[in-house]
matplotlib code that plots the C-alpha trace (Angstrom):
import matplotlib.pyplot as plt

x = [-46.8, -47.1, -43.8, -43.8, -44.1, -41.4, -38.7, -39.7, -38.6, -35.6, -34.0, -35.4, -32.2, -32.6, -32.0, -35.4, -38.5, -40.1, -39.6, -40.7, -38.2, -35.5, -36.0, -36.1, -32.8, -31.1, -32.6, -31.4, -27.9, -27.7, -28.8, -26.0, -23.4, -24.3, -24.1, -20.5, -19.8, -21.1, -18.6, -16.0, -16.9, -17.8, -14.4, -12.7, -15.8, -14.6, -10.9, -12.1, -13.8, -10.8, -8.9, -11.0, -11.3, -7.6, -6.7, -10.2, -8.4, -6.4, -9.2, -11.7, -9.2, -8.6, -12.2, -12.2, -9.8, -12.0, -14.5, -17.6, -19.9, -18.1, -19.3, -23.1, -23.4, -22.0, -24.7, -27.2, -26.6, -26.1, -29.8, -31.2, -29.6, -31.4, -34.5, -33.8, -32.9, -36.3, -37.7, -35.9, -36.9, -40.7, -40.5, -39.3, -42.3, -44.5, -42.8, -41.7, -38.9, -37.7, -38.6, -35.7, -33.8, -33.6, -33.9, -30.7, -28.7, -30.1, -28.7, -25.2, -24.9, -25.7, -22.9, -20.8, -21.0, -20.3, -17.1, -16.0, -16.7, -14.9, -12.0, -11.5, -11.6, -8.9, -7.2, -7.6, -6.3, -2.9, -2.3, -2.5, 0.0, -2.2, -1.8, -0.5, 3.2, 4.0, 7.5, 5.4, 2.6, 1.7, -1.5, -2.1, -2.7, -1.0, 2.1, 4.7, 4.5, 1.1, 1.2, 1.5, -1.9, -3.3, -1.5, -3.6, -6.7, -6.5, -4.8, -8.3, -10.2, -8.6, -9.1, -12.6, -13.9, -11.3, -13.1, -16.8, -15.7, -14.3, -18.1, -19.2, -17.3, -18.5, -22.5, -21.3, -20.3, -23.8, -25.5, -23.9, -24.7, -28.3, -28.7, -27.5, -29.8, -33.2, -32.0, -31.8, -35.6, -34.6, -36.8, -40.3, -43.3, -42.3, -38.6, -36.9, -34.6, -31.6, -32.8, -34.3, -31.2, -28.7, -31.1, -30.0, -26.2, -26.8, -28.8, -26.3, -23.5, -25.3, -26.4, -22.6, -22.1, -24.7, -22.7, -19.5, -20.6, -21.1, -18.4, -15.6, -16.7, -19.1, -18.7, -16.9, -16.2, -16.5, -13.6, -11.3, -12.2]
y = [-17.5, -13.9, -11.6, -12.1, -15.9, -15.6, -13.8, -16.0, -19.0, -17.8, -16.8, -19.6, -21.5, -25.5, -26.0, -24.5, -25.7, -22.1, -18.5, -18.2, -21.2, -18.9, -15.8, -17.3, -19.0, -15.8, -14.1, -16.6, -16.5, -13.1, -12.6, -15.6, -13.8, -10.2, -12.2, -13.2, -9.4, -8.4, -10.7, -9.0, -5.3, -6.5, -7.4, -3.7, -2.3, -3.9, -3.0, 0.2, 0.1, -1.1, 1.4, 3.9, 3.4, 3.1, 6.1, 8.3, 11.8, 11.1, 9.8, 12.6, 14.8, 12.7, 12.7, 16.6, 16.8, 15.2, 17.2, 16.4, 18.3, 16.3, 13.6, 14.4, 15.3, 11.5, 10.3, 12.4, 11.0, 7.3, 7.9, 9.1, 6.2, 3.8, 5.5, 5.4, 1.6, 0.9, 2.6, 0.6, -2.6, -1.0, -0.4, -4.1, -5.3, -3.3, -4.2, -0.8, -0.8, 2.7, 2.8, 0.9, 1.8, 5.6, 5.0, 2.5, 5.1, 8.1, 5.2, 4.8, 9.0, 9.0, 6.4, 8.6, 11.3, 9.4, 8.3, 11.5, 13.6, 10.7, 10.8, 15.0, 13.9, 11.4, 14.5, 16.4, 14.3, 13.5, 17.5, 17.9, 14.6, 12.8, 9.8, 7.0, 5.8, 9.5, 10.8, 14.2, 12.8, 15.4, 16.0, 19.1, 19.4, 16.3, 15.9, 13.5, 10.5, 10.3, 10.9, 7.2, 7.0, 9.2, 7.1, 4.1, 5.7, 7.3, 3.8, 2.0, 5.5, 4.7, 0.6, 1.0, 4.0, 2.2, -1.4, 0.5, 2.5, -0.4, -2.0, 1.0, 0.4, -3.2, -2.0, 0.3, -2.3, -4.6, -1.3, -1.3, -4.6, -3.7, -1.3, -2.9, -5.7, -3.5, -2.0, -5.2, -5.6, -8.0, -7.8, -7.7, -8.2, -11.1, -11.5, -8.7, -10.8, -9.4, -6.1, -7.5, -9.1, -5.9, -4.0, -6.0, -5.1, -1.4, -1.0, -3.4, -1.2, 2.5, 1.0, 0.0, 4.1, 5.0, 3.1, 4.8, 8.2, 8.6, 6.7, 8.2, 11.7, 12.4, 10.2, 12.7, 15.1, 18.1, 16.9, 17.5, 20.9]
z = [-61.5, -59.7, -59.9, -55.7, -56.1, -58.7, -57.0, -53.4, -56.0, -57.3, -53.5, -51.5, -50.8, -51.7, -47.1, -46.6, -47.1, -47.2, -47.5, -43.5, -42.2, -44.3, -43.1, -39.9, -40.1, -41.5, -38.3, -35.9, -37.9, -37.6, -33.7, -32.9, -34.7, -33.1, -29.6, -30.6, -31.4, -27.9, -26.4, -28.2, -27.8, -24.1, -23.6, -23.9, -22.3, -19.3, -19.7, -20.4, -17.0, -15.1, -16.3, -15.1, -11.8, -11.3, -13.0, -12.7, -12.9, -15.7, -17.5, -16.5, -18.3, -21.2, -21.3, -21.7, -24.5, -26.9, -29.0, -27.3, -30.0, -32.9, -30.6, -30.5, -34.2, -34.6, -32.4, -34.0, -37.8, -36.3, -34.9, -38.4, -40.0, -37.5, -38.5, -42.4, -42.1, -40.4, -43.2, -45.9, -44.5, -43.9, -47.8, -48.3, -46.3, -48.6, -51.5, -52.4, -54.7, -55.1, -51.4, -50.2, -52.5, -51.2, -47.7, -48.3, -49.8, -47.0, -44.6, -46.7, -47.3, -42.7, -42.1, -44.6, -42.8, -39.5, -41.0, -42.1, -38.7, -37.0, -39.8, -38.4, -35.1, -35.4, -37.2, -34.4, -32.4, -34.8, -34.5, -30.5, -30.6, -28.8, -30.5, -28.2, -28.8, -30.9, -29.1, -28.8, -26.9, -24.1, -22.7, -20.9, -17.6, -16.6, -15.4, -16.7, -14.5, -16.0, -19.6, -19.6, -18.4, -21.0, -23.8, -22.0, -22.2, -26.0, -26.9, -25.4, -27.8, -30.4, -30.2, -29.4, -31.9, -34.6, -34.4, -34.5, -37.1, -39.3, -38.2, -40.0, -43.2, -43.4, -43.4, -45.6, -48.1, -47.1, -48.0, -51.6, -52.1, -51.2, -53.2, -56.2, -55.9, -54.9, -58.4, -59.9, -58.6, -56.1, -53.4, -52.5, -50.0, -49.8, -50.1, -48.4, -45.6, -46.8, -46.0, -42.4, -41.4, -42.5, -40.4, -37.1, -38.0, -38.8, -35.1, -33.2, -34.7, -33.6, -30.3, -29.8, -30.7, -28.2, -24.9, -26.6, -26.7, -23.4, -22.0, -23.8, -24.0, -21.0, -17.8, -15.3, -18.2, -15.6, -13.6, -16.5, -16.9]

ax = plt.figure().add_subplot(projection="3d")
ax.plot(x, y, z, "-o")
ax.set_aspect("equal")
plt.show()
């Protein structure tokens, strides 16, 4: 028996018929799942949206307040991770073991860094007592009937980049467990679905980044000013 015939063997699951029907059912599973997550993220999108448009001033300033270029450096290493995941799972298709294993850990050192740049924003944040519910919480430029606003909106910040960010940490531990099994010499051309299907989770969580980005820090971030 070949060493790809071998390791298809040993991680074809006794439900499946083939390797294909498999991979095909982790796909699926993983697609249905991300639909769930959509629902959920799509949820305070729209309160997020509300919100806005009843209080667009306050928001517009809120806006301004947070650090924008933070912000794009964010987007810029989620973007590189996307690409070093497509990589890894290029490699698995190729059977490339050392392959996946590096563009794995470039993907875990990127989402790392994402993690870390948002930790100093939140810091930033804790230090200009913006944090919603502090006693101290005072926005500038705003007067006091709507600091209550601003609370709303940094509460709805907080919710959103907290839940992505806690998206993050979960790939994070996928990526580990990855990693330890391409070093185990788990996968190859012909088994690499784990790889595949972490892939779909890694871009649904930087695509959720990219409708963040702009909506937090952008949208009518002039009218703060």
């Amino acid at each position: 028996m070949s060493n790809h015939a071998h390791s298809e063997s040993l991680e074809l699951r006794v439900q499946f018929d083939t390797a294909e029907q498999q991979r095909d059912a982790s796909t699926l599973g993983m697609w249905l799942f991300l639909v769930t997550e959509v629902m959920f993220f799509g949820g305070m999108f729209a309160a997020y949206t509300v919100y806005r448009n009843l209080y667009p001033e306050v928001f517009a300033i809120c806006s301004s307040s947070l650090n924008a270029v933070l912000g794009a450096v964010n987007t810029c290493v989620l973007l590189l991770s996307s690409f070093t995941m497509v990589m890894a799972v290029r490699a698995g298709q190729l059977g490339q073991q050392k392959a996946i294993i590096w563009f794995l850990i470039l993907t875990l050192l990127f989402g790392g860094i994402f993690l870390g740049v948002k930790a100093v924003e939140w810091k930033e944040k804790f230090d200009e007592h913006h944090i919603p519910g502090q006693a101290a919480f005072h926005l500038e430029g705003l007067q006091q009937a709507d600091q209550g606003h601003a609370q709303l909106f940094f509460s709805l910040y907080f919710a959103m980049t907290g839940l992505h960010a806690l998206h993050m940490v979960i790939g994070a531990g996928i990526l580990l467990g990855l990693i330890l099994h391409a070093k185990q010499g788990r996968y190859s051309a012909s088994y690499y679905t784990p790889v595949d299907v972490a892939g779909l989770y890694w871009h649904f969580v930087d695509v959720i980044w990219i409708f963040l980005f702009p909506l937090l820090y952008l949208i009518d971030r002039h009218l703060g000013k």
